[in-house]
C-alpha positions as CSV (number, residue, x, y, z in Angstrom):
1,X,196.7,173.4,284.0
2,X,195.0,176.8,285.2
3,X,192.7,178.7,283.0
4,X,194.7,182.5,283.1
5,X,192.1,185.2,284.3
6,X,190.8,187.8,281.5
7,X,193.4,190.3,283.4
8,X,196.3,187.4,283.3
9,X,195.5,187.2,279.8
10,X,195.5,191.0,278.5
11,X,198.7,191.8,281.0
12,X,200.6,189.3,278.7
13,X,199.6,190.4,275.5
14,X,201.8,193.1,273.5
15,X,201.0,196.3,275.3
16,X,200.0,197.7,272.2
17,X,197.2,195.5,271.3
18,X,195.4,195.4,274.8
19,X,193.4,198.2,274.1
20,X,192.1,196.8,271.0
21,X,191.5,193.3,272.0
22,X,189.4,195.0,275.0
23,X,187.3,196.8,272.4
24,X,187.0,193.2,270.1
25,X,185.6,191.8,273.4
26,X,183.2,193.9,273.9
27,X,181.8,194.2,270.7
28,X,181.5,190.0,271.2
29,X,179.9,190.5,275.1
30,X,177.6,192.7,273.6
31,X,176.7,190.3,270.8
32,X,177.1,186.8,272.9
33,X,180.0,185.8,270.9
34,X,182.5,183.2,271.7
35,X,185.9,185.0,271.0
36,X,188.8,182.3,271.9
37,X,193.1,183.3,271.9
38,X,193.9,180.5,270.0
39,X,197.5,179.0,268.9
40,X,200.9,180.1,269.4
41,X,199.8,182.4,271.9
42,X,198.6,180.8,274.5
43,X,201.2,178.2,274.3
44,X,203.6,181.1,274.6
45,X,201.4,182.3,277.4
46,X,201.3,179.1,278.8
47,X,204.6,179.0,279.0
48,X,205.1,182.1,280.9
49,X,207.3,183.5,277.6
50,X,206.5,187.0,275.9
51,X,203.7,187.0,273.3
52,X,204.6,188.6,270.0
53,X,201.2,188.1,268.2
54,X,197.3,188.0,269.0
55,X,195.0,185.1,266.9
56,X,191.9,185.1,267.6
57,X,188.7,183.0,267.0
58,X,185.4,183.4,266.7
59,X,182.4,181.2,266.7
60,X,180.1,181.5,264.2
61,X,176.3,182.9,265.9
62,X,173.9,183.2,262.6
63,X,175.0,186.0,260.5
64,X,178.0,186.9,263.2
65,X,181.4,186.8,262.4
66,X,184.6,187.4,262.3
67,X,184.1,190.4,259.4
68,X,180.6,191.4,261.2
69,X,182.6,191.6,263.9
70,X,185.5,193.8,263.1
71,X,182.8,196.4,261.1
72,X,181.6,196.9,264.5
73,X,184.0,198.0,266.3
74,X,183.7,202.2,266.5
75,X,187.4,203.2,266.6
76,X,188.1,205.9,263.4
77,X,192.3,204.6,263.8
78,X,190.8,201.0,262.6
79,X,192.0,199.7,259.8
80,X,190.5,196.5,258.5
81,X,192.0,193.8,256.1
82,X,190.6,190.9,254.6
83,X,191.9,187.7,253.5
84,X,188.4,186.0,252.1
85,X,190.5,182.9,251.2
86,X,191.5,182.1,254.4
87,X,188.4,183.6,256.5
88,X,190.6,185.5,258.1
89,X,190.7,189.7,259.1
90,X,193.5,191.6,260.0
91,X,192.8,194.6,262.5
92,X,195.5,197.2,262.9
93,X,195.0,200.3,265.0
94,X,198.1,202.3,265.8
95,X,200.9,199.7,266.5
96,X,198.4,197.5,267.5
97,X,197.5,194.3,264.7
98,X,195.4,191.3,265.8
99,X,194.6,188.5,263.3
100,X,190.2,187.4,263.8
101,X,189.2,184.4,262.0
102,X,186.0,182.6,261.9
103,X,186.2,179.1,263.4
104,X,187.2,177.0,259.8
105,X,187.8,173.8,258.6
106,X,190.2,172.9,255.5
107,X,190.7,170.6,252.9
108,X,194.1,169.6,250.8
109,X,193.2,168.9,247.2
110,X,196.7,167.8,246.9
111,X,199.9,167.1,249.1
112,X,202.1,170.6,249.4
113,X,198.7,172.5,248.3
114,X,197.6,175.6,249.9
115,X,194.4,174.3,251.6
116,X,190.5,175.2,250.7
117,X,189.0,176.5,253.6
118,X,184.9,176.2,254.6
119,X,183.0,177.0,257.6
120,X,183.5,174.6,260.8
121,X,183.2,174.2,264.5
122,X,185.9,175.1,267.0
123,X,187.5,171.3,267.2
124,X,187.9,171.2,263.4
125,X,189.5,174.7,263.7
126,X,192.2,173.1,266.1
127,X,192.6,169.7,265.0
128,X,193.7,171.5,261.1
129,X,197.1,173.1,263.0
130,X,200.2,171.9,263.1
131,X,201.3,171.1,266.4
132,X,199.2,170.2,269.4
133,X,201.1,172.7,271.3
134,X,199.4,174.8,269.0
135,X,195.9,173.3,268.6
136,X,194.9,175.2,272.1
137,X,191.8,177.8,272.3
138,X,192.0,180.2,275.3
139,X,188.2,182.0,276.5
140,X,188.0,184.8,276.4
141,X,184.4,186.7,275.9
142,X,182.3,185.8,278.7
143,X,180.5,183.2,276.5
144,X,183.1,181.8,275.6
145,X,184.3,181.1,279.2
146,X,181.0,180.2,280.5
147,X,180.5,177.7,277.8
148,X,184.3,176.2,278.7
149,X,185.6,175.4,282.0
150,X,188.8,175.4,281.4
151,X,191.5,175.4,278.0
152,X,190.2,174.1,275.1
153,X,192.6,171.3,274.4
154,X,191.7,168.5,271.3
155,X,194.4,166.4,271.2
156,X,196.7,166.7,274.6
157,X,198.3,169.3,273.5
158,X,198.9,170.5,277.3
159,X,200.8,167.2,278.2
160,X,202.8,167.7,275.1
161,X,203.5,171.0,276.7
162,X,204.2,169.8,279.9
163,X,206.9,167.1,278.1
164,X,208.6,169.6,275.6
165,X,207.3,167.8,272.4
166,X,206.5,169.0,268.9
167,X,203.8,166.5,268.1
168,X,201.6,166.6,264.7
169,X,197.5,165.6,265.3
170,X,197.4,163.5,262.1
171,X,199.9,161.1,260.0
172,X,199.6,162.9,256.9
173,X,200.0,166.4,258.3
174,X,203.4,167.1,256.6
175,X,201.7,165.8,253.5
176,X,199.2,168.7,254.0
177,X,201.7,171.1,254.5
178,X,205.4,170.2,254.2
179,X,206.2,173.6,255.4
180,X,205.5,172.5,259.0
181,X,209.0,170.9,258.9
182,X,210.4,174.3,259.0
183,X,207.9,175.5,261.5
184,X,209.0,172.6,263.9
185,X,212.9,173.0,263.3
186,X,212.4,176.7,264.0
187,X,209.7,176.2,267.2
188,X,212.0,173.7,268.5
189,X,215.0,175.2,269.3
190,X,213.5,178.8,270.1
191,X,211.1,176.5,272.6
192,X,213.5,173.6,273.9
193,X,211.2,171.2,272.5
194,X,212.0,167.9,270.4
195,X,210.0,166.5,267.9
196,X,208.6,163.2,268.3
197,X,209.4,159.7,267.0
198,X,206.1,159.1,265.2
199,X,206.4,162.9,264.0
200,X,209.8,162.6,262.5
201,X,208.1,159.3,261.1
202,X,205.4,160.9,259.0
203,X,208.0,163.6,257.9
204,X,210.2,161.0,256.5
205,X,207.0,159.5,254.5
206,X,206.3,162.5,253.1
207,X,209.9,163.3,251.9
208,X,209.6,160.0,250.3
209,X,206.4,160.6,248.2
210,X,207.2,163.8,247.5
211,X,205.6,165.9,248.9
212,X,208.0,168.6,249.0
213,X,208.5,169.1,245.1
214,X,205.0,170.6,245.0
215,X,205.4,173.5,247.9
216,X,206.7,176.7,245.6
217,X,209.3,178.7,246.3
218,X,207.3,181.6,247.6
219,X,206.0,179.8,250.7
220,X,209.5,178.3,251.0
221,X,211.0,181.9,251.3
222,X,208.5,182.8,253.7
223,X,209.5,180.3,256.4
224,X,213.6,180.7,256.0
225,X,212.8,184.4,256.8
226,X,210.8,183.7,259.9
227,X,213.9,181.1,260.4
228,X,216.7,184.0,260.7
229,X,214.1,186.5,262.0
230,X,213.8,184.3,265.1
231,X,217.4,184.5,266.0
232,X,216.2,188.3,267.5
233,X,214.6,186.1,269.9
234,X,217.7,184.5,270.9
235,X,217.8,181.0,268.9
236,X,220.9,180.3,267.1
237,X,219.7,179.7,263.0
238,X,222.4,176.8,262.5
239,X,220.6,174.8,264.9
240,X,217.7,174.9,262.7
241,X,218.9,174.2,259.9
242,X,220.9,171.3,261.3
243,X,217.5,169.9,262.6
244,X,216.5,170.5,259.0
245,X,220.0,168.7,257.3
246,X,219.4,165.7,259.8
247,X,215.9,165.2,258.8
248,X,216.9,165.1,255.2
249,X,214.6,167.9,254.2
250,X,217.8,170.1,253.3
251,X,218.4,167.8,250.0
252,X,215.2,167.5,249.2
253,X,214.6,170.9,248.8
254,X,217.3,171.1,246.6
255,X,220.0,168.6,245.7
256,X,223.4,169.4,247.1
257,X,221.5,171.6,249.5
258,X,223.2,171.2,253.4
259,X,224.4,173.0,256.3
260,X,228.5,173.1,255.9
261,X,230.5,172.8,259.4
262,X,232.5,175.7,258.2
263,X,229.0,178.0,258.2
264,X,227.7,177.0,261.7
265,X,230.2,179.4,264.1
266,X,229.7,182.3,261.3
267,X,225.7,182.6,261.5
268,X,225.5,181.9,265.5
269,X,227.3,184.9,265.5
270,X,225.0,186.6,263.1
271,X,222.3,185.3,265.2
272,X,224.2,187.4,268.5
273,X,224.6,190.2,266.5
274,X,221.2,190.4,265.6
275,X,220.1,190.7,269.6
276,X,223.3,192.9,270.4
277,X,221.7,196.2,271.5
278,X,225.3,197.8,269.9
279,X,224.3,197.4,266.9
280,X,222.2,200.4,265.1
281,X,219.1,199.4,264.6
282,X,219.1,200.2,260.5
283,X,216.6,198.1,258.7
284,X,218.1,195.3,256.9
285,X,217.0,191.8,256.3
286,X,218.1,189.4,258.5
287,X,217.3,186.3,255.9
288,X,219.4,187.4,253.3
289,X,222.7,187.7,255.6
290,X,221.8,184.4,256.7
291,X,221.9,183.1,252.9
292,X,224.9,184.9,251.8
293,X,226.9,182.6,254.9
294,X,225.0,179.7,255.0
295,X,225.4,179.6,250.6
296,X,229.0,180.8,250.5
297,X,230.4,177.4,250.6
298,X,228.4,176.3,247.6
299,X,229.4,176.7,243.8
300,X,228.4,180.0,242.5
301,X,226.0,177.8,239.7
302,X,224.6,175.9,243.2
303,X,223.5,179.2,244.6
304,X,221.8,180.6,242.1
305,X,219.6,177.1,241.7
306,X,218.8,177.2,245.7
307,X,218.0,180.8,245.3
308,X,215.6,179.7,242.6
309,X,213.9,177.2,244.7
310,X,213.4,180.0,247.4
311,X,212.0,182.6,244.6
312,X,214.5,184.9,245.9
313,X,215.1,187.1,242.9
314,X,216.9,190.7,241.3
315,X,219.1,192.7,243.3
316,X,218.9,190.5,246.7
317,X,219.6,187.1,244.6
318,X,222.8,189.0,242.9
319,X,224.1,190.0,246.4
320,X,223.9,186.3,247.7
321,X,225.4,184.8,244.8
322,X,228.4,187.4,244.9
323,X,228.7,187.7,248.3
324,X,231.9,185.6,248.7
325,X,233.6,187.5,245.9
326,X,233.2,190.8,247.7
327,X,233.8,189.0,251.1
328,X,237.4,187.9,250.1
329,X,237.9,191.4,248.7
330,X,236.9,193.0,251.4
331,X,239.0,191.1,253.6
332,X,242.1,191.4,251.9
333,X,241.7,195.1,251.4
334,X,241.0,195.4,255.5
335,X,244.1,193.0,256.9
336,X,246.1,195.9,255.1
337,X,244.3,198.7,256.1
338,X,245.9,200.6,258.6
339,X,243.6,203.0,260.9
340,X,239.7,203.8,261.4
341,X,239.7,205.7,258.2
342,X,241.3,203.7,255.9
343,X,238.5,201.0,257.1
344,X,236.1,203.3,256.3
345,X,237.1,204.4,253.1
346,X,237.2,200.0,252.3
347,X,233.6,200.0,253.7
348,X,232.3,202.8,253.1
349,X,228.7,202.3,250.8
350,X,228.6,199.0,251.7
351,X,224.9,197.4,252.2
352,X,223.6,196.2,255.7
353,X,223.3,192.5,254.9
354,X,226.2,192.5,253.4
355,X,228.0,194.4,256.5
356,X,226.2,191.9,259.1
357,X,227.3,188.9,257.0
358,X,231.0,190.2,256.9
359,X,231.4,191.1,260.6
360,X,229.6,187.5,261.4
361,X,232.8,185.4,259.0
362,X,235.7,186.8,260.5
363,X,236.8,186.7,264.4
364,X,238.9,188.4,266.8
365,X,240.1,192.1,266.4
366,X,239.0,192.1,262.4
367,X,235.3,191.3,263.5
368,X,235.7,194.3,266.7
369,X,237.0,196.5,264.0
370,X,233.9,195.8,261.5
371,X,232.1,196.3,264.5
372,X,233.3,199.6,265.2
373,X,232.6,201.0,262.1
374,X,229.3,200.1,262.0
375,X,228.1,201.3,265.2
376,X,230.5,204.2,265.4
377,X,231.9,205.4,262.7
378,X,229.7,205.6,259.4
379,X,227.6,207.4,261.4
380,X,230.0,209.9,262.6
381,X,229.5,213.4,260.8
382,X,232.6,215.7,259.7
383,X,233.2,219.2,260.6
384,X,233.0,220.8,256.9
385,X,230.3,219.2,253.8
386,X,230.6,219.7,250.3
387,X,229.0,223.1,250.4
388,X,231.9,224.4,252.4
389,X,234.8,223.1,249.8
390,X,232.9,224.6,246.6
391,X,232.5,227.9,248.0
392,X,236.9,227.4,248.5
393,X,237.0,226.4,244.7
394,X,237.3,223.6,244.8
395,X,235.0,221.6,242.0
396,X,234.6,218.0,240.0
397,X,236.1,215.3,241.7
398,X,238.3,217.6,243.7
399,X,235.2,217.6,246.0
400,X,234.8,213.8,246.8
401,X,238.1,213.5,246.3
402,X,238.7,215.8,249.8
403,X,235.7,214.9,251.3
404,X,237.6,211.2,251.4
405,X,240.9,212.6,252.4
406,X,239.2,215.0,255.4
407,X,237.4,211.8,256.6
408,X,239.8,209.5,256.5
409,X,241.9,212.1,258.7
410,X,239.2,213.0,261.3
411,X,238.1,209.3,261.3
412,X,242.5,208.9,262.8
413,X,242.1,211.7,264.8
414,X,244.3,213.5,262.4
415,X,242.4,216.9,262.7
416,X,239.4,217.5,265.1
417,X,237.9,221.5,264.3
418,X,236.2,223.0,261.1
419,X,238.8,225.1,260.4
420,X,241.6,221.9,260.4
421,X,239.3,220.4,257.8
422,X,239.2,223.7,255.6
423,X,243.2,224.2,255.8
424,X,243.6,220.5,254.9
425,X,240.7,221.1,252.0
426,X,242.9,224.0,250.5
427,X,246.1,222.0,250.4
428,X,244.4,219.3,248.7
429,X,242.7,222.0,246.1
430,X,245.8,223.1,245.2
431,X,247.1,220.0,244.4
432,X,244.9,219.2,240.9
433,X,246.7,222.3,238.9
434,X,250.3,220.9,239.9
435,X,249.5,218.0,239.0
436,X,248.0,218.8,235.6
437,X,251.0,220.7,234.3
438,X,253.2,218.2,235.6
439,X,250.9,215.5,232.9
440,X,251.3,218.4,230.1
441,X,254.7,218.1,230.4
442,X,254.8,214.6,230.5
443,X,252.4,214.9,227.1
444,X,254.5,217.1,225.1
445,X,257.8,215.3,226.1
446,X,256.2,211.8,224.8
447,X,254.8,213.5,221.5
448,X,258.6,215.3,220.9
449,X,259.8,211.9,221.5
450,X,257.6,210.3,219.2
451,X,258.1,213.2,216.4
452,X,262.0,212.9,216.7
453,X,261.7,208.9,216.6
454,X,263.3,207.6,213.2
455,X,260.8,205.3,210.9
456,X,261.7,201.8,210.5
């Protein structure tokens, strides 16, 4: 396969990082570094697909590193983070973030443990990865492409490429790290790539020693995020999870754990929604709309445990775990509402996951009407606010209590100007004292009754 030129390289990468990955290279020509694009990126690039992130590597030259490196760069917008456990440096500058690390090796001091990381050469660096698709090193400072011909590639990663397979470089690599199960279930659908036979072989070893039960919950939560997150890229989540309920890993992380038929229609269309142009783009979290569907089938006691596994905690675990409740409400309320405002008013407040996850259960006109609220109408603002109805009177409750009235109207088309809203306002301000003499009355005539009631 063709070595991409330098240009090639830089006219693939995120526009916004170009600039800086120009500046990291010539701080490395300067200094006769060997900077490599390493990983995920140049399979991407490889592949002819968009690349989202930049990794780079570079080789250890005396005192040189990756840190040494980053501190000289002169940019004042540079912001520089370490990671000291990992060897690695995150660069940001603007919207631009590029992840440097010094070429490592690593070492597992048990199966599921976060490795221990130690200075190595640029073939240990690759062979520690997950995927051979992945263990490839791209040149890039002119050091590094005079010292290598072409791509750097340990373990035929390029005829895995060429075939569309997820292959691991060693037999105990899921021991390693069990996570890479839900890296491959996510990679392959988003790539069209299958994982092999000996692959699915080693994972089913490590399910049977164990290896799972020793990965916590945070690094678990981690991966399902990147999991629904990729269905912005155009991936349907059931199909990884699938891959992950076929391989058995589904149960193992938590007994009873699967993917329900009744789910799989529902979160392919949260996965649409989530690339549908449409839709406002209001931040929201992708992961937990994904869990309140693909949990909803479970017992209420089930969800809480698998939210537990995932360390997904507070406000976000409550909404998961009473998700279907308010789903089933909310559904009942809206196949008896009757126009665009009384949808609002049942809506109205409601969170973003918990919108996305609605509009993604239901089908037909229902799901066009959920739709339509949330990319038309909450964000629609009425001709009069609550300024304008105190300075009628109007005060208390009798405030929201028009507000809701005026919107639901305008919402129907019922009124259209400022001064409709205001006439409607003062009919409903005159409402409160009618109705409060109407409950004195009501009052007084129960107490006579009670007075004038013989005693038994």
């Amino acid at each position: 396969m063709r070595r991409p030129s330098l240009a090639e390289v830089l006219k693939h990468l995120p526009e916004a990082a170009r600039e800086l990955v120009s500046d990291i290279l010539l701080a490395a020509n300067e200094r006769k570094l060997r900077i490599y694009l390493v990983g995920g990126p140049v399979r991407d690039l490889l592949m002819n697909r968009a690349v989202r992130d930049v990794d780079l590597i570079v080789e250890r030259l005396g005192d040189a590193d990756a840190g040494a490196l980053a501190a000289a760069l002169d940019r004042v917008d540079l912001k520089v983070t370490t990671h000291d456990r990992f060897g690695t440096v995150t660069l940001r500058a603007g919207k631009a973030e590029v992840d440097l690390a010094t070429v490592r090796s690593e070492v597992y001091a048990h199966d599921g443990a976060l490795p221990t990381v130690a200075p190595g050469t640029l073939e240990e660096d690759l062979r520690r990865r997950d995927f051979t698709v992945n263990a490839l090193a791209l040149p890039l400072s002119a050091a590094a492409r005079s010292s290598h011909a072409g791509i750097v590639d340990v373990e035929d990663g390029l005829v895995d490429l060429e075939e569309k397979r997820l292959r691991i470089l060693h037999r105990r690599s899921f021991h390693d790290d069990p996570t890479r199960a839900l890296r491959a279930a996510r990679l392959a659908p988003r790539l069209g790539f299958s994982l092999t036979r000996a692959s699915r072989s080693a994972l089913r070893n490590a399910l049977r020693d164990g290896a799972f039960g020793r990965v916590s919950g945070d690094r678990l939560r981690r991966e399902i995020i990147k999991l629904f997150d990729d269905a912005s890229l155009g991936p349907d989540p059931s199909r990884a999870l699938r891959l992950l309920d076929d391989w058995h890993v589904l149960g193992v992380l938590e007994p009873g754990l699967s993917l329900d038929r009744a789910v799989v229609a529902p979160l392919r269309r949260l996965g649409k929604s989530m690339a549908d142009p449409t839709w406002p783009a209001a931040r929201w979290k992708p992961w937990v709309s994904g869990l309140m569907i693909w949990l909803a089938p479970l017992p209420p006691a089930q969800r809480r445990r698998v939210l537990q596994r995932f360390a997904v905690r507070g406000d976000r675990a409550r909404l998961i775990v009473d998700h279907p409740k308010h789903r089933d409400a909310w559904l009942r309320a809206l196949k008896r509402a009757r126009g665009r405002g009384a949808i609002d008013a049942i809506l109205v407040g409601s969170d973003e996951e918990s919108l996305h996850a609605l509009s993604a259960q239901v089908e037909g006109p229902l799901r066009r009407r959920i739709a339509r609220y949330a990319c038309q109408d909450r964000a629609r603002r009425l001709p009069v606010n609550g300024l304008d109805l105190l300075e009628l009177g109007l005060s208390g409750p009798s405030v929201g209590k028009a507000l809701l009235r005026i919107r639901t109207a305008y919402l129907d088309g019922a009124l259209e100007t400022r001064e409709e809203a205001l006439a409607l306002a003062r009919e409903i301000g005159s409402r409160p004292r009618v109705t409060s003499r109407i409950r004195s009355r009501s009052k007084l005539s129960k107490a006579g009754k009670a007075r004038n009631r013989p005693v038994r």
